[in-house]
C-alpha positions, 0 to 999 in steps of 0.5 A: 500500500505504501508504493501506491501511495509514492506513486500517486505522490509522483504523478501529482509532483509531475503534474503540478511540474508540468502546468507550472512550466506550461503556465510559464511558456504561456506567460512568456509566448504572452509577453512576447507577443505583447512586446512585438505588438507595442513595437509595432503600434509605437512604430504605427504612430511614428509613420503616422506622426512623419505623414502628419508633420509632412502634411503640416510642413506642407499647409505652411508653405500654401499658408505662405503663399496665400499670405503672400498673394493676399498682400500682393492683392491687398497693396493693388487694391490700397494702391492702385494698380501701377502701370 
């Protein structure tokens, strides 16, 4: 009776060993797999945050020049037209 008794104790010590480590696979392969996903949006919103200072550069310089066509019209109408 005593071996049954070691032997039940060896299967429940090999099975809480093994969903021990399972878990810890599990936790690992999760936290990669998180990491790589938060690299990859981090990099999303890098790209995105490059398009949009583009775009923005490029409203500034069409700014400028309407600025610039707006005086030009301003000074012809304050003016007059010059010949």
């Amino acid at each position: 009776m005593t071996v049954y008794w070691w032997e039940r104790l060896e299967q429940y010590i090999s099975l809480a060993v093994t969903v021990t480590l399972g878990a810890a696979a599990t936790s690992i392969g999760w936290l990669i797999r998180q990491v790589f996903t938060n690299q990859r949006q981090i990099e999303l919103l890098r790209e995105e945050r490059r398009v949009a200072d583009k775009l923005r550069e490029e409203d500034r310089e069409r700014m400028s020049k309407i600025e610039s066509g707006v005086e030009r019209i301003e000074g012809i109408l304050m003016h007059g037209a010059r010949k």
